[in-house]
LUMSE-605358 format. One record per residue: x negated, y, z negated of N, C-alpha, C, O in turn; residue in three letters. Coordinates in steps of 0.2 Angstrom, whole numbers, always signed. Example, Ala and Ser with C-alpha at 12.3 -4.5 7.8 and 13.67 -1.06 7.14 Angstrom:
SITE,-66,-28,-39,-62,-22,-39,-66,-16,-39,-71,-17,-42,ALA .
SITE,-64,-11,-35,-68,-5,-36,-64,+0,-39,-67,+6,-40,SER .
This chain:
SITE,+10,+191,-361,+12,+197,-357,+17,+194,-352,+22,+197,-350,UNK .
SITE,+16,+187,-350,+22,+186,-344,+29,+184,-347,+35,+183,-344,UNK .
SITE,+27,+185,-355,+34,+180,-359,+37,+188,-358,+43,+188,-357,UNK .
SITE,+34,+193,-359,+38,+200,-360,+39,+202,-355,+41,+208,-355,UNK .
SITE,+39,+200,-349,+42,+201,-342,+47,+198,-341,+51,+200,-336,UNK .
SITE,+47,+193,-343,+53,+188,-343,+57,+190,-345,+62,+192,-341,UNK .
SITE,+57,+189,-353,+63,+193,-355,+67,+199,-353,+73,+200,-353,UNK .
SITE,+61,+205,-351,+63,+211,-349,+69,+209,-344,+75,+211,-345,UNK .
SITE,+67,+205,-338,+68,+201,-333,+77,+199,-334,+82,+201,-331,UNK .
SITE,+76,+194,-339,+81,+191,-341,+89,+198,-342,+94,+199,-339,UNK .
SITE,+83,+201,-348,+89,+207,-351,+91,+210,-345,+97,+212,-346,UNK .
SITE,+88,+213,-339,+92,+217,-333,+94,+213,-332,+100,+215,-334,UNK .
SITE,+95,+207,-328,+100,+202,-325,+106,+200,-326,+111,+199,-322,UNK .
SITE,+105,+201,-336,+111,+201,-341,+116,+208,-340,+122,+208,-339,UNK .
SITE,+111,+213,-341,+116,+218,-340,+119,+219,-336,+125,+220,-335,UNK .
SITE,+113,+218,-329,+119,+221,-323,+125,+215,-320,+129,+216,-316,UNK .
SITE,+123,+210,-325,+129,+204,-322,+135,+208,-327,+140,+208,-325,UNK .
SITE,+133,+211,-333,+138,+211,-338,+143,+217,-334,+149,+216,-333,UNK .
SITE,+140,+223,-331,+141,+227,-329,+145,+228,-323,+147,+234,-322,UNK .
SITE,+145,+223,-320,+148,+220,-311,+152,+221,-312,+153,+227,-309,UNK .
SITE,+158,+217,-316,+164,+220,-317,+169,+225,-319,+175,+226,-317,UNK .
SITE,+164,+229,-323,+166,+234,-324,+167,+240,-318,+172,+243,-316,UNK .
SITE,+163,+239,-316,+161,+243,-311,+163,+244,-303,+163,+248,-298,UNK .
SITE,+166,+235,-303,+170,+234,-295,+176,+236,-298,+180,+238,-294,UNK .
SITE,+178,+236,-304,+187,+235,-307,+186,+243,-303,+187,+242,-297,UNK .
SITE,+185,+250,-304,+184,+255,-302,+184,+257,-295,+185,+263,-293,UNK .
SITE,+183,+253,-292,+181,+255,-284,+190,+253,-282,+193,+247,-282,UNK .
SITE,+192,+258,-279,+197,+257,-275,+195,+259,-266,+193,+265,-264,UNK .
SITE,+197,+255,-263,+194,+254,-256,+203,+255,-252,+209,+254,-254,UNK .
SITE,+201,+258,-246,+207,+259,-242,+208,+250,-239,+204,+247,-237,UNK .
SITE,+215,+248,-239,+219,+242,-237,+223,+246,-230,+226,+252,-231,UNK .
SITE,+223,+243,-224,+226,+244,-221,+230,+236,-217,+227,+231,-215,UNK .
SITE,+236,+236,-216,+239,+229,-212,+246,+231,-208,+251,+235,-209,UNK .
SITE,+243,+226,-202,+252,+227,-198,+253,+220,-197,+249,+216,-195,UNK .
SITE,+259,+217,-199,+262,+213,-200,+268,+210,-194,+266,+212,-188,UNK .
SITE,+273,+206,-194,+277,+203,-190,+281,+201,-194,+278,+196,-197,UNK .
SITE,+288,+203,-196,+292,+199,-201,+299,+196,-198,+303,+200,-195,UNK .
SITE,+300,+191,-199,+306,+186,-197,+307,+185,-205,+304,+181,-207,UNK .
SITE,+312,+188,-208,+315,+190,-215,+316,+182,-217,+317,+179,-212,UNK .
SITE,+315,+178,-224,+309,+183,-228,+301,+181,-228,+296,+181,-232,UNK .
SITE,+301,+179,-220,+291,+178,-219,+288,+184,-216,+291,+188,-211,UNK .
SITE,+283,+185,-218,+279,+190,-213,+273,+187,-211,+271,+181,-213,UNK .
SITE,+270,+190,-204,+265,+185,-205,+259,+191,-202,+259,+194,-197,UNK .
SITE,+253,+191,-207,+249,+198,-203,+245,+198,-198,+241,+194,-198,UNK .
SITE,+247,+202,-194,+242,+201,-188,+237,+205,-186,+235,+204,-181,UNK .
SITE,+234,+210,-191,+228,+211,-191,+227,+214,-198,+232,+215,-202,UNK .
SITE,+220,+216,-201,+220,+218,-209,+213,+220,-208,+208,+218,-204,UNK .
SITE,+213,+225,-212,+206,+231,-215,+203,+222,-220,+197,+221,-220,UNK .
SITE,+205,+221,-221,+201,+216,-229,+204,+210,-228,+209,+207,-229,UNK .
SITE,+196,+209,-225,+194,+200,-224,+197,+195,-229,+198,+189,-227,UNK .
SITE,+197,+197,-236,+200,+191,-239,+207,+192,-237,+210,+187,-240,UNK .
SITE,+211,+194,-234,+217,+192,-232,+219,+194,-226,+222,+199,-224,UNK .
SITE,+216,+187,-220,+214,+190,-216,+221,+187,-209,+226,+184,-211,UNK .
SITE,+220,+191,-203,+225,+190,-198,+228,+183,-199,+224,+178,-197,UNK .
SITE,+234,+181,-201,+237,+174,-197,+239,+171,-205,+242,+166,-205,UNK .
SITE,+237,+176,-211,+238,+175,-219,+248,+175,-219,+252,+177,-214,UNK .
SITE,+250,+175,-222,+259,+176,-223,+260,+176,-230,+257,+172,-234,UNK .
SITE,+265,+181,-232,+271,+182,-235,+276,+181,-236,+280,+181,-231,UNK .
SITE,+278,+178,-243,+282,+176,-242,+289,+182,-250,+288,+182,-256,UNK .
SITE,+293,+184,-246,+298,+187,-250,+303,+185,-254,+306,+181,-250,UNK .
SITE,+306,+185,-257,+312,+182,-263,+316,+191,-264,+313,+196,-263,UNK .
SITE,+321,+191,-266,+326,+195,-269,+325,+193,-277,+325,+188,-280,UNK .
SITE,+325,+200,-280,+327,+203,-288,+333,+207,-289,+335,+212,-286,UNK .
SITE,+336,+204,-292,+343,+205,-296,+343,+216,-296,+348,+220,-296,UNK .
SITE,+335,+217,-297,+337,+225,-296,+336,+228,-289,+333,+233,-289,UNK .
SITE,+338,+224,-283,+337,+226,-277,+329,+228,-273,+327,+230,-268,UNK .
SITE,+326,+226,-278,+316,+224,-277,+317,+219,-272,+322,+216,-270,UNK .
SITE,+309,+217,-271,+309,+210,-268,+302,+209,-271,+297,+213,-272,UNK .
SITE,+302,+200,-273,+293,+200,-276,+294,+196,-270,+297,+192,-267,UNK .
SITE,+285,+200,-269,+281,+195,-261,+276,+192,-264,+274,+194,-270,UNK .
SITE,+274,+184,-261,+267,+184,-262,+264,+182,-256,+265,+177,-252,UNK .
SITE,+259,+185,-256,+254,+185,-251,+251,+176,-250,+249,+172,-255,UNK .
SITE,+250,+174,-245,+246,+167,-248,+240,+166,-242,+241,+166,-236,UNK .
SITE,+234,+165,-246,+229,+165,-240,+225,+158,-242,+226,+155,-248,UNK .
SITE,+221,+154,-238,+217,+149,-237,+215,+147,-247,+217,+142,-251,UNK .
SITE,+211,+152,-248,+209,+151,-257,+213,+156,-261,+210,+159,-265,UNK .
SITE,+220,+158,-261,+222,+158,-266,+229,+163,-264,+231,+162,-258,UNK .
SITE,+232,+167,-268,+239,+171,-266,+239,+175,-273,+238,+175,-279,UNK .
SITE,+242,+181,-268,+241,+189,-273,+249,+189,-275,+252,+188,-270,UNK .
SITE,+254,+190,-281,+260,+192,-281,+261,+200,-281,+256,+204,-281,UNK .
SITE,+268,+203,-282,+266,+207,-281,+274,+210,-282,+277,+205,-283,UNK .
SITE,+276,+216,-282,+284,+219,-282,+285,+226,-275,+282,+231,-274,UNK .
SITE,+290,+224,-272,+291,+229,-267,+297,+232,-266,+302,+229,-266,UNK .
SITE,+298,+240,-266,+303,+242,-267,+307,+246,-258,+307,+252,-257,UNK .
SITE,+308,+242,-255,+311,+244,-250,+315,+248,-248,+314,+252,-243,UNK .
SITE,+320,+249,-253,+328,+254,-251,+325,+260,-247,+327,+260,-241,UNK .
SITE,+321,+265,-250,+319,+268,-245,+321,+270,-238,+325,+274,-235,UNK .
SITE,+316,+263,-237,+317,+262,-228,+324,+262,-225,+327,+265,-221,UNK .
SITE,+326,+257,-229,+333,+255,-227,+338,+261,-229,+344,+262,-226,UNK .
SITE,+337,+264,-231,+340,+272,-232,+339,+276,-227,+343,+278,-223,UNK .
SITE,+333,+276,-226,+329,+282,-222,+324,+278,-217,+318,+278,-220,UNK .
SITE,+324,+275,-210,+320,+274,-208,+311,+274,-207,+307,+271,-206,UNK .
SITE,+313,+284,-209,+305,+289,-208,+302,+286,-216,+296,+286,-217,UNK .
SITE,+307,+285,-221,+304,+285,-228,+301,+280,-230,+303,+274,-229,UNK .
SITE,+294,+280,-233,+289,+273,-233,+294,+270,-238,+299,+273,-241,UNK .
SITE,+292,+263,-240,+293,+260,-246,+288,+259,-249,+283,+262,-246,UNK .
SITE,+287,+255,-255,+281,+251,-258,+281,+247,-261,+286,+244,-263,UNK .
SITE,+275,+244,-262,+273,+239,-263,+266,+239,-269,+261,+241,-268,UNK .
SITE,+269,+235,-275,+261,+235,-278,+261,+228,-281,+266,+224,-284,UNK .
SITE,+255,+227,-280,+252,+218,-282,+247,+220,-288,+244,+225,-289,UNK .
SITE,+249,+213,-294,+243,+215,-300,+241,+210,-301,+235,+211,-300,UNK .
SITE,+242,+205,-301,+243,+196,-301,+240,+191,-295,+243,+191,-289,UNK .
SITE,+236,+187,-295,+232,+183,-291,+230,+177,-292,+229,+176,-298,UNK .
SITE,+229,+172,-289,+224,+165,-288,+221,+166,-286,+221,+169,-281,UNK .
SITE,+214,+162,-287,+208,+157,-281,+205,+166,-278,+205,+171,-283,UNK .
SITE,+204,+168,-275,+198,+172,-271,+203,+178,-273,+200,+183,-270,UNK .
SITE,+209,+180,-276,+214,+186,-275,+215,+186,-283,+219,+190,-284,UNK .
SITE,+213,+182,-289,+212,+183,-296,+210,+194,-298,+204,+196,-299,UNK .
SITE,+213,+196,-298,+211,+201,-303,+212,+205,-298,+210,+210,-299,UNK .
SITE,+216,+205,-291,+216,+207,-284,+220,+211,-287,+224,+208,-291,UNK .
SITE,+223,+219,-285,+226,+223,-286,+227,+230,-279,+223,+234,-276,UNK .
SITE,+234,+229,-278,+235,+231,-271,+241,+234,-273,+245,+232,-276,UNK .
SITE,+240,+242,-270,+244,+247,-268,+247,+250,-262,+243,+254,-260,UNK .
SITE,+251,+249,-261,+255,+252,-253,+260,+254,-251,+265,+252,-253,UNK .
SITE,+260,+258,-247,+264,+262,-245,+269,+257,-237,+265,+255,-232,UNK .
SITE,+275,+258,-238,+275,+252,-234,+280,+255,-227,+285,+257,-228,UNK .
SITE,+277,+253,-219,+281,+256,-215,+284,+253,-208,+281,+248,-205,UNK .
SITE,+290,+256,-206,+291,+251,-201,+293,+255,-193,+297,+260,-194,UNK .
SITE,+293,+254,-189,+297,+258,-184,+302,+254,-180,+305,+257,-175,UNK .
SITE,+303,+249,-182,+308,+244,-177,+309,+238,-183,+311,+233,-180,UNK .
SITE,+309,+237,-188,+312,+231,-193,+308,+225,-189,+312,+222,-185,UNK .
SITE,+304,+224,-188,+300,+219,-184,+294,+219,-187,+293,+215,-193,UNK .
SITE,+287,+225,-182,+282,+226,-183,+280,+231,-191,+281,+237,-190,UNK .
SITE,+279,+228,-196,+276,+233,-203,+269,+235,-204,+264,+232,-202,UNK .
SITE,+269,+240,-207,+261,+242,-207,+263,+244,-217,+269,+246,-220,UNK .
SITE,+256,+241,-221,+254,+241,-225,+250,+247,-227,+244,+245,-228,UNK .
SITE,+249,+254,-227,+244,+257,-233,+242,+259,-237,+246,+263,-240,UNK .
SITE,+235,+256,-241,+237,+262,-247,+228,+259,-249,+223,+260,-245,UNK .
SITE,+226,+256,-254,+219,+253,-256,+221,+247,-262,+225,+248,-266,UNK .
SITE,+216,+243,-261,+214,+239,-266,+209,+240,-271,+204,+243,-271,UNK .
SITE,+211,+235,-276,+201,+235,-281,+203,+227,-284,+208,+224,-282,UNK .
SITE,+198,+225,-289,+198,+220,-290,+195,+220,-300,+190,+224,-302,UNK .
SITE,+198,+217,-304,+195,+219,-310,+200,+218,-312,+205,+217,-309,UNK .
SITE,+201,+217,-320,+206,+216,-324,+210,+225,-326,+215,+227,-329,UNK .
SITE,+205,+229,-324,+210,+235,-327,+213,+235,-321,+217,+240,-321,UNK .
SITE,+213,+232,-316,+218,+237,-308,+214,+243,-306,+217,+246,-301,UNK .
């Protein structure tokens, strides 16, 4: 009897680990950040989501199509990501974006969407949500 509880035992453990990731990939969660950028570093000064936490930086590069790829770099690891600014730069009130698919270390499978905004080219705030999972 206790060999068949075990088992039983076993097989829950199996499924609900098999299951874990399924299941987080799904969950998108609201990302909030405001930033301080001295072009091309940002460096964030407060954040919704402890793994990428206040005093974390960015850093940005220019593409040939007027994008900028960022990457985020935190203690255990760095998220990449593509940003399309013009927008702003067109239109101050007009958000830009930003989406991250690409990770290392604790930011592996890390997938980040936002809406990106500024009121003075200094101070920026990040909105939009995260998840984590291979589907995004």
């Amino acid at each position: 009897m206790r060999s068949v509880r075990t088992l039983v035992l076993i097989g829950t453990i199996l499924t609900l680990a098999a299951l874990a990731p399924i299941t987080s990939a799904s969950i998108a969660r609201p990302f909030h950040v405001v930033k301080d950028c001295n072009p091309p570093t940002c460096v964030i000064t407060s954040s919704s989501y402890r793994g990428i936490p206040a005093g974390s930086v960015i850093n940005y590069s220019p593409n040939s199509d007027g994008t900028l790829t960022a990457v985020i770099s935190v203690a255990t690891g760095t998220a990449t990501g593509r940003c399309d600014l013009a927008p702003i730069f067109g239109d101050p009130s007009a958000p830009g974006h930003c989406v991250f698919a690409s990770g290392t270390g604790s930011l592996t499978q890390f997938h980040l969407d936002v809406w990106v905004g500024t009121a003075n080219f200094v101070t920026w705030t990040w909105d939009g949500t995260y998840s984590f999972g291979s589907g995004g």
